[in-house]
TORVO-736787 format. One record per atom (N, C-alpha, C): atom name; y, z, x; residue number from 0. Coordinates in steps of 0.001 Angstrom, whole numbers, plus 500000, padded with zeros to 6 digits. Layout:
N
<rec><atom>CA</atom><c2>Y</c2><c3>Z</c3><c1>X</c1><seq>NUM</seq></rec>
...
END
This chain:
65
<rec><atom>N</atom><c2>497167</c2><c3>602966</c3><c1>116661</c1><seq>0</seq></rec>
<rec><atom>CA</atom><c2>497347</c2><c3>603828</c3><c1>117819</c1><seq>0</seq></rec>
<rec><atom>C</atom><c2>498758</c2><c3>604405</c3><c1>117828</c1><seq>0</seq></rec>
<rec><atom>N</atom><c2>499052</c2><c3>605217</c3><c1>118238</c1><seq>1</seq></rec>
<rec><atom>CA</atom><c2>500228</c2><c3>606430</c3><c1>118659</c1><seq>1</seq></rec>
<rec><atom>C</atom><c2>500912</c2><c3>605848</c3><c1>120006</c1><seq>1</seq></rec>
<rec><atom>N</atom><c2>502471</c2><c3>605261</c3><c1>120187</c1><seq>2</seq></rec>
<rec><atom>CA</atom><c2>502855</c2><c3>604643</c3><c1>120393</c1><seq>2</seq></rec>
<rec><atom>C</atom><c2>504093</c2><c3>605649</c3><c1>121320</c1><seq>2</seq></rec>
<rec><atom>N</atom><c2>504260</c2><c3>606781</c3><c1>120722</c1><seq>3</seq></rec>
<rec><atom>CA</atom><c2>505188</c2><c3>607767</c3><c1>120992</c1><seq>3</seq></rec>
<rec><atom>C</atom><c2>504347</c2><c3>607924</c3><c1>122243</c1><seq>3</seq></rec>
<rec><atom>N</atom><c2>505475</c2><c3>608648</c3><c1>123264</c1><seq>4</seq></rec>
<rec><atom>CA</atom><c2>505013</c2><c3>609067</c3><c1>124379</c1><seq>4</seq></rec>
<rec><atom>C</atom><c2>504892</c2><c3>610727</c3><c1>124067</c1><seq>4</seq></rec>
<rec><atom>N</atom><c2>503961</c2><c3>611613</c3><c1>125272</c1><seq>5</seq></rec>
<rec><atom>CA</atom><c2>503732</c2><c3>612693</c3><c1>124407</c1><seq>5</seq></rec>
<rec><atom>C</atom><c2>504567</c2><c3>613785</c3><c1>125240</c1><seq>5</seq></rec>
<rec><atom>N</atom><c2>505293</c2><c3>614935</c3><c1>125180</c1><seq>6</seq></rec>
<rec><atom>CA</atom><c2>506017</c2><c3>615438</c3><c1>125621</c1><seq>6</seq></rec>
<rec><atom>C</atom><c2>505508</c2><c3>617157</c3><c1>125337</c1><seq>6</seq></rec>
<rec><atom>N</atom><c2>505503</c2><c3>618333</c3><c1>126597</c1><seq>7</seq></rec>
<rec><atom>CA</atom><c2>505375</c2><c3>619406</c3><c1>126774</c1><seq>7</seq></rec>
<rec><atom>C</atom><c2>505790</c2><c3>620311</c3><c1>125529</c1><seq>7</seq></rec>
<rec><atom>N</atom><c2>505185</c2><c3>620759</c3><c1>124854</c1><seq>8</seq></rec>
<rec><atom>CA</atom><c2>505411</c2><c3>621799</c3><c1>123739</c1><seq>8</seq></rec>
<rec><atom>C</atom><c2>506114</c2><c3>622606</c3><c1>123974</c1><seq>8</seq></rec>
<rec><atom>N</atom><c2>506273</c2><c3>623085</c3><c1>125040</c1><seq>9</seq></rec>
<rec><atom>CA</atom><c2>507281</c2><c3>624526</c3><c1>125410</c1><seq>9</seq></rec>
<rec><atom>C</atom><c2>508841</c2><c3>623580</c3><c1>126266</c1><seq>9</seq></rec>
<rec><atom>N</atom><c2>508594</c2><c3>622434</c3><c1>126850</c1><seq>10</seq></rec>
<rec><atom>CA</atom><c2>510082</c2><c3>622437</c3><c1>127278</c1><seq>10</seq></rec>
<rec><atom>C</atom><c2>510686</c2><c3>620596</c3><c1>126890</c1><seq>10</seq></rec>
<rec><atom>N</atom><c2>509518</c2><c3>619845</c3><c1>126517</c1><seq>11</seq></rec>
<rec><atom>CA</atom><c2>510184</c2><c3>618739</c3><c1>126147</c1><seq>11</seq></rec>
<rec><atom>C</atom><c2>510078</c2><c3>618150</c3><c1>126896</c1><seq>11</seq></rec>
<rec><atom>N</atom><c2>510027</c2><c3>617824</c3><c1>128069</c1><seq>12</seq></rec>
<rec><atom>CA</atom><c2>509447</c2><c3>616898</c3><c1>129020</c1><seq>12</seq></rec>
<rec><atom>C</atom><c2>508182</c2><c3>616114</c3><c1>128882</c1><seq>12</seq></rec>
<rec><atom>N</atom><c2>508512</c2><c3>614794</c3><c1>128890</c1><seq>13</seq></rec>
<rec><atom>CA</atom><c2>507454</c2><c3>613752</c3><c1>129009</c1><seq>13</seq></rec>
<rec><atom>C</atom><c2>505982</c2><c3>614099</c3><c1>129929</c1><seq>13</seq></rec>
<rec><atom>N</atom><c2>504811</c2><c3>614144</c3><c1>128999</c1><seq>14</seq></rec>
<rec><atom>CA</atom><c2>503946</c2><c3>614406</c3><c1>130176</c1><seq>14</seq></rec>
<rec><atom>C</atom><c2>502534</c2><c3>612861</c3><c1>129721</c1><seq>14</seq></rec>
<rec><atom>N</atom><c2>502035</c2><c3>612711</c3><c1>130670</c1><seq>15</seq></rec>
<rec><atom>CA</atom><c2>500940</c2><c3>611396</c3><c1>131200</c1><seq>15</seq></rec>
<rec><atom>C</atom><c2>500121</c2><c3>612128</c3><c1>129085</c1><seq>15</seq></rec>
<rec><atom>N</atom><c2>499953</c2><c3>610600</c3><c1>129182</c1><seq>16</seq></rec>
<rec><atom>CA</atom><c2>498679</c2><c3>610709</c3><c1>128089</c1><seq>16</seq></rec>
<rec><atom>C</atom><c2>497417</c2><c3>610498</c3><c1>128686</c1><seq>16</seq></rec>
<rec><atom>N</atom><c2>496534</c2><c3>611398</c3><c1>128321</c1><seq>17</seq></rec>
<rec><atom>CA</atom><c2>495301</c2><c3>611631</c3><c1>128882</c1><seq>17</seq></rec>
<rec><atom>C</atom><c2>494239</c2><c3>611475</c3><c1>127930</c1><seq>17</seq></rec>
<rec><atom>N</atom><c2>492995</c2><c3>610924</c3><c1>128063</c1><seq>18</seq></rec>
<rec><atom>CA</atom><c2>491772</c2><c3>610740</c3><c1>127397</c1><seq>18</seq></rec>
<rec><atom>C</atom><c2>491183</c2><c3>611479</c3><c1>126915</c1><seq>18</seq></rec>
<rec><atom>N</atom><c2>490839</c2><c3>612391</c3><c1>126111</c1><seq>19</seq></rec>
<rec><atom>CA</atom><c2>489400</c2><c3>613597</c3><c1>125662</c1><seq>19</seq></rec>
<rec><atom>C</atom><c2>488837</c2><c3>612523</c3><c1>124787</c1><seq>19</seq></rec>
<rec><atom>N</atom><c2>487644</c2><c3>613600</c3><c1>124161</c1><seq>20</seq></rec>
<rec><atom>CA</atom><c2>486566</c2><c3>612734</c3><c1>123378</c1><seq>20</seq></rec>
<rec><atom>C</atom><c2>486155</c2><c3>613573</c3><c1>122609</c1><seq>20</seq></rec>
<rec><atom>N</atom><c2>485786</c2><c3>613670</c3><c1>121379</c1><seq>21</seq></rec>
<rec><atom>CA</atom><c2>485425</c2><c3>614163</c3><c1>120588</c1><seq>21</seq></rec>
<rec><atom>C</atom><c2>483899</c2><c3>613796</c3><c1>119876</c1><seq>21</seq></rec>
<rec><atom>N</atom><c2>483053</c2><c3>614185</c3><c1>119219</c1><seq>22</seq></rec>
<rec><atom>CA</atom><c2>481915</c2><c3>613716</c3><c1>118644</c1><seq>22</seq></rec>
<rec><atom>C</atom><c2>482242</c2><c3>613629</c3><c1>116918</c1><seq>22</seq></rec>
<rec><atom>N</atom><c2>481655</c2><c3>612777</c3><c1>116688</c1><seq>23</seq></rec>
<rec><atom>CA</atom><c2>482261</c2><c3>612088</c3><c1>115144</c1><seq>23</seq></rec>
<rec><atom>C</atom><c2>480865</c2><c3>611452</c3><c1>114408</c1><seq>23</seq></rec>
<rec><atom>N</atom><c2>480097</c2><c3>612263</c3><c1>113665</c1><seq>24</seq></rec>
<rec><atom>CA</atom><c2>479441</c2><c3>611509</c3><c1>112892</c1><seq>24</seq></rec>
<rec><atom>C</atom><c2>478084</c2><c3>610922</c3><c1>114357</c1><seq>24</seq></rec>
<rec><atom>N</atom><c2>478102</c2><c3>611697</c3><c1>115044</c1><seq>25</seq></rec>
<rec><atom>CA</atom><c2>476913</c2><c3>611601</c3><c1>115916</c1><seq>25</seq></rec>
<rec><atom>C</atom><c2>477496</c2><c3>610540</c3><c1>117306</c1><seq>25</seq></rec>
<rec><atom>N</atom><c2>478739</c2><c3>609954</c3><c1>117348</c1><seq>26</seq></rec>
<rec><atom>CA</atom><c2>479479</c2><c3>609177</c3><c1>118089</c1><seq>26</seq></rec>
<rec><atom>C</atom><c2>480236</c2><c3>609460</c3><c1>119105</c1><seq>26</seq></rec>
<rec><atom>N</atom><c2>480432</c2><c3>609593</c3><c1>120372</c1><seq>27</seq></rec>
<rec><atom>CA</atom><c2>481199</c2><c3>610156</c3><c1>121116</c1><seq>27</seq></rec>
<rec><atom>C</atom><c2>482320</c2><c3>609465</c3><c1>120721</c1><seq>27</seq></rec>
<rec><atom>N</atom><c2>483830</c2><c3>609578</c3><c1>120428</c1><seq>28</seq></rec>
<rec><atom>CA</atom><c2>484786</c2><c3>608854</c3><c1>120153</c1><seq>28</seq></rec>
<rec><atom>C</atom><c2>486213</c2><c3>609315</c3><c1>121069</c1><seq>28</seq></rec>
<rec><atom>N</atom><c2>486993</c2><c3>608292</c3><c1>121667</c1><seq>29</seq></rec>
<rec><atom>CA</atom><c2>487938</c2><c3>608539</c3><c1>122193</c1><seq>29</seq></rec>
<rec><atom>C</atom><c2>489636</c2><c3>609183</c3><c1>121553</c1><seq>29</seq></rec>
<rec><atom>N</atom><c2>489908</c2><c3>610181</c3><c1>122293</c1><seq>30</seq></rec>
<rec><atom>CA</atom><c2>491436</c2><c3>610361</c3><c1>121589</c1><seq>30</seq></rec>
<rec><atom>C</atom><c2>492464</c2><c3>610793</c3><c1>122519</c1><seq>30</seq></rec>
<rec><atom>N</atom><c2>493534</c2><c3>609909</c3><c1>122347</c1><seq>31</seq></rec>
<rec><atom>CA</atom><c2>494828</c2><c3>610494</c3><c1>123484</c1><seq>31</seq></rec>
<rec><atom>C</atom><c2>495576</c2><c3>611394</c3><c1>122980</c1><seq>31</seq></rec>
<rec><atom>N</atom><c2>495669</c2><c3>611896</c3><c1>124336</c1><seq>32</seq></rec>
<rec><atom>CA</atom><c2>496783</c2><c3>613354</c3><c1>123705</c1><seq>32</seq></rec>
<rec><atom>C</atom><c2>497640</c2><c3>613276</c3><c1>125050</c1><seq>32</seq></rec>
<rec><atom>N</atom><c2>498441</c2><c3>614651</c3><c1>124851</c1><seq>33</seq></rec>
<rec><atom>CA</atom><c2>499515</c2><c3>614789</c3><c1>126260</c1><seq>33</seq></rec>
<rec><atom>C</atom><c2>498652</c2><c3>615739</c3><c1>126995</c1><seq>33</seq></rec>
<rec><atom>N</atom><c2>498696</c2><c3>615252</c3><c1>128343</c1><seq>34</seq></rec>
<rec><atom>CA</atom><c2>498233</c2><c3>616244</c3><c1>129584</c1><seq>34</seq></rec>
<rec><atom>C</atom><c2>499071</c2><c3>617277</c3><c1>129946</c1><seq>34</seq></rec>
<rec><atom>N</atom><c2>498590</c2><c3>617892</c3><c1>131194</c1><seq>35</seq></rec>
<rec><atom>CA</atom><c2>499505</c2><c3>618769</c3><c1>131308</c1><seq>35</seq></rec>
<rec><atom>C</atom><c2>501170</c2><c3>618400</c3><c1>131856</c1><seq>35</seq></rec>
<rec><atom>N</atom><c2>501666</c2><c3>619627</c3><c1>131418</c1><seq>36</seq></rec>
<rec><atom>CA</atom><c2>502996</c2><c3>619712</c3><c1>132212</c1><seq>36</seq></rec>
<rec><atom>C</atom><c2>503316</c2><c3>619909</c3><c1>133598</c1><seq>36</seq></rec>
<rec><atom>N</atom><c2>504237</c2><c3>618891</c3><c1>134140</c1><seq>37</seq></rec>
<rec><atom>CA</atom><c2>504342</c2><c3>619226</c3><c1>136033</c1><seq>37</seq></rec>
<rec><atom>C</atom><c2>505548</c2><c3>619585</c3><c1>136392</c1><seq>37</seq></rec>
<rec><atom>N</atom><c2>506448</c2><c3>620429</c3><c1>135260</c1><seq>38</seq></rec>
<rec><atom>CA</atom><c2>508156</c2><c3>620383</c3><c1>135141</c1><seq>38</seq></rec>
<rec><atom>C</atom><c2>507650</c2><c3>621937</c3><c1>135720</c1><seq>38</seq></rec>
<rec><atom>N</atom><c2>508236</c2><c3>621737</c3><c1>137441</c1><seq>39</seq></rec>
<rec><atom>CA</atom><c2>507936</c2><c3>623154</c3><c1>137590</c1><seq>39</seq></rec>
<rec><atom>C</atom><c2>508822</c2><c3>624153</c3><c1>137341</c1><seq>39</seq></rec>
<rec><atom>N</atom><c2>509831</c2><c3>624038</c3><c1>136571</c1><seq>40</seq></rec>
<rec><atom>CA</atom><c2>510978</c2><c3>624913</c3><c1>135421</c1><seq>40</seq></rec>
<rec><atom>C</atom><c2>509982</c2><c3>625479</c3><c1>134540</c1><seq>40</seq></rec>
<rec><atom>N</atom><c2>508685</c2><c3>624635</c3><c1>134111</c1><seq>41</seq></rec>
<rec><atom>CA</atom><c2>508585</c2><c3>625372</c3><c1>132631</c1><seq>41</seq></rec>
<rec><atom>C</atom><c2>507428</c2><c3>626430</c3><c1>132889</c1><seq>41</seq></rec>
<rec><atom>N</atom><c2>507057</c2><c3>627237</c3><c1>131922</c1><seq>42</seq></rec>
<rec><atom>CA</atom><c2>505635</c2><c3>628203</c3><c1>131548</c1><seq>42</seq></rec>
<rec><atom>C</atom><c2>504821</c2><c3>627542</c3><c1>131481</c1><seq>42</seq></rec>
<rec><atom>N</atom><c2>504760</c2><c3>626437</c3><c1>130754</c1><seq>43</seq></rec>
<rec><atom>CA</atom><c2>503314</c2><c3>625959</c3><c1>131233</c1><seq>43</seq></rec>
<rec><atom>C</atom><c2>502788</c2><c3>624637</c3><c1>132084</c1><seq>43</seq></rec>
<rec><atom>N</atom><c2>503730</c2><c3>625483</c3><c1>132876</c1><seq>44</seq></rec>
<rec><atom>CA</atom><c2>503375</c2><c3>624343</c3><c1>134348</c1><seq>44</seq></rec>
<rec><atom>C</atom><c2>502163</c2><c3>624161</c3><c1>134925</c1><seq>44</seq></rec>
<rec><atom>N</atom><c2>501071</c2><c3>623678</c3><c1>134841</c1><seq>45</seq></rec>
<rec><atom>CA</atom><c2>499897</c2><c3>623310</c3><c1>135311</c1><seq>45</seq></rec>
<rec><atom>C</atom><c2>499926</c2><c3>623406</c3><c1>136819</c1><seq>45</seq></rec>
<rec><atom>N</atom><c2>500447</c2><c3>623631</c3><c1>137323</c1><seq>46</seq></rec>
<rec><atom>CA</atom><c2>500574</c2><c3>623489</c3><c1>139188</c1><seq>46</seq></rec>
<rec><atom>C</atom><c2>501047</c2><c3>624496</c3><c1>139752</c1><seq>46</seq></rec>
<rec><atom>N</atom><c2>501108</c2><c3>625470</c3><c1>138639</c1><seq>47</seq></rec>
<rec><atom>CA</atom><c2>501324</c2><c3>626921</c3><c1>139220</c1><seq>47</seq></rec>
<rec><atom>C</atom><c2>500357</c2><c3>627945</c3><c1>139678</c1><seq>47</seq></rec>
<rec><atom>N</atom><c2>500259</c2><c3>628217</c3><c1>141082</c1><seq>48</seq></rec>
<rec><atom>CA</atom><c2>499106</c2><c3>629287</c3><c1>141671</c1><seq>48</seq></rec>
<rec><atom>C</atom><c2>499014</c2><c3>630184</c3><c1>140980</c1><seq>48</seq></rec>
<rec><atom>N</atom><c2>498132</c2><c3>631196</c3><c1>140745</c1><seq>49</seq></rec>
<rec><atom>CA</atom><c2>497959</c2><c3>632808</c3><c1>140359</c1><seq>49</seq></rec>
<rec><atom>C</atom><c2>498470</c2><c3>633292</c3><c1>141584</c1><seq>49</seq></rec>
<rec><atom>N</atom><c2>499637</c2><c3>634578</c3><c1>140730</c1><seq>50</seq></rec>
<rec><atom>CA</atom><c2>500113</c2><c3>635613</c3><c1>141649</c1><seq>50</seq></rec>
<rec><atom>C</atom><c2>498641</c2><c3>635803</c3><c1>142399</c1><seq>50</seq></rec>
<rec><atom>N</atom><c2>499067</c2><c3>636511</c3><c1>143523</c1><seq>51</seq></rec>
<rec><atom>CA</atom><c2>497944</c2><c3>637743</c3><c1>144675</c1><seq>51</seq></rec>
<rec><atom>C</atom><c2>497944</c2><c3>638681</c3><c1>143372</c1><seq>51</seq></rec>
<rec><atom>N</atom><c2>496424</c2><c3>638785</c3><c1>143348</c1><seq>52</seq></rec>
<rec><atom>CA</atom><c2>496058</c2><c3>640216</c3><c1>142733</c1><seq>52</seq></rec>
<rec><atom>C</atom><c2>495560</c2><c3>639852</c3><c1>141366</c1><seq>52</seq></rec>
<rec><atom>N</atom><c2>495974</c2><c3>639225</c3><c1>141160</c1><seq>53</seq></rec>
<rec><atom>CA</atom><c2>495212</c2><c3>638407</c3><c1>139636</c1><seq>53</seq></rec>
<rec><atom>C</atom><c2>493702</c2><c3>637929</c3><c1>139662</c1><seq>53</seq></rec>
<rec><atom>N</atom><c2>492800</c2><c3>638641</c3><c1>138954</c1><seq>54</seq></rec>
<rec><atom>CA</atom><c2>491477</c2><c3>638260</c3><c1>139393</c1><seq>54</seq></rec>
<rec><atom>C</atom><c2>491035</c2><c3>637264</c3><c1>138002</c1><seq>54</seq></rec>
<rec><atom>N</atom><c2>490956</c2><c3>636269</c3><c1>137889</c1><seq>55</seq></rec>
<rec><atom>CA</atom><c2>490488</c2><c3>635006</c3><c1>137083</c1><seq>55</seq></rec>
<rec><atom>C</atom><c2>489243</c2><c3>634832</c3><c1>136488</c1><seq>55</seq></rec>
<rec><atom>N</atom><c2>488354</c2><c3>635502</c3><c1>137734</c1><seq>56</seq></rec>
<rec><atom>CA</atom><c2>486667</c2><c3>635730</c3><c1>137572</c1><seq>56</seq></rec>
<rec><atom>C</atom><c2>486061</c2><c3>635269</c3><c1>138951</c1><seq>56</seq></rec>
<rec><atom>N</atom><c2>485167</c2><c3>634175</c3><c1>138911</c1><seq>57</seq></rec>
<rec><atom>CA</atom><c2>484606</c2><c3>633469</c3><c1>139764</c1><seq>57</seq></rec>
<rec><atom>C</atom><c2>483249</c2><c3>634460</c3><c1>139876</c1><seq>57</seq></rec>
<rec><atom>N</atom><c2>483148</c2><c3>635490</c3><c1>139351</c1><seq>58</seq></rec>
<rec><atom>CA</atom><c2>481319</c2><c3>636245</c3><c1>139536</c1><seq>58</seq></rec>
<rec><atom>C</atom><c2>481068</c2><c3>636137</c3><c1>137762</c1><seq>58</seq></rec>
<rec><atom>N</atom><c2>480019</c2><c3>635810</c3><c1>137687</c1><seq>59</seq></rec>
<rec><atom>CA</atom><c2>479609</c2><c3>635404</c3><c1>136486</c1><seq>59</seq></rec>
<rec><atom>C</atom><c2>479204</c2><c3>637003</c3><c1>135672</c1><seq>59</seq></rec>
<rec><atom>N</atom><c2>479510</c2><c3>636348</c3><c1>134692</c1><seq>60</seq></rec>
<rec><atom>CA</atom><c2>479960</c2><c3>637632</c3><c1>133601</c1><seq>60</seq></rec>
<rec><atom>C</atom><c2>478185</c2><c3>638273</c3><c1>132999</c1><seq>60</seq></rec>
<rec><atom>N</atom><c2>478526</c2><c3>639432</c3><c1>132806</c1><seq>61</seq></rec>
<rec><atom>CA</atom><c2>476788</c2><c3>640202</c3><c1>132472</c1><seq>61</seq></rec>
<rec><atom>C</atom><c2>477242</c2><c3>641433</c3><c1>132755</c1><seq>61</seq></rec>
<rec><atom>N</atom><c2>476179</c2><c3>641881</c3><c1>133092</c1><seq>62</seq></rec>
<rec><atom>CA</atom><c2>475938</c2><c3>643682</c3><c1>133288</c1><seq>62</seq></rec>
<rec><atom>C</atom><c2>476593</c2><c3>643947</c3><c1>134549</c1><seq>62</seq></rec>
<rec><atom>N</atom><c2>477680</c2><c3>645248</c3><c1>134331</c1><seq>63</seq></rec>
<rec><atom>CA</atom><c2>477953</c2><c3>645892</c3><c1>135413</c1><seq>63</seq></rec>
<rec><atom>C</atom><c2>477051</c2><c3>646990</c3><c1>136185</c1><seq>63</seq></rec>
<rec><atom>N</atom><c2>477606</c2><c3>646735</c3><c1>137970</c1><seq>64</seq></rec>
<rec><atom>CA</atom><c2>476106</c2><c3>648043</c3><c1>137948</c1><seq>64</seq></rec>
<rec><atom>C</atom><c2>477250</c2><c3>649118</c3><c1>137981</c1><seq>64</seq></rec>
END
């Protein structure tokens, strides 16, 4: 196991190791990685709102009328 703690790609700050899972040979299998960033200095701060006016989606994508 990976022993290092895992730290933000863009500013270096320590962030929580978090669980995903991957499939392996028909196996769901566990793997830690770094979560997000909460350094609200950096770009990829996870806890940052969308400006007003930024539309994200939320109506499901298909034919326009």
């Amino acid at each position: 196991m990976d022993s290092d703690e895992h730290v933000c790609p863009v500013c270096g700050q320590p962030v929580q190791t978090v669980v995903r899972r991957h499939k392996t040979l028909g196996a769901w299998v566990p793997v830690w990685v770094g979560g997000p960033c909460h350094n609200p200095e950096c770009e990829a701060n996870a806890d940052m709102v969308t400006a007003p006016g930024e539309d994200h989606g939320g109506a499901p994508a298909g034919k326009s009328s």
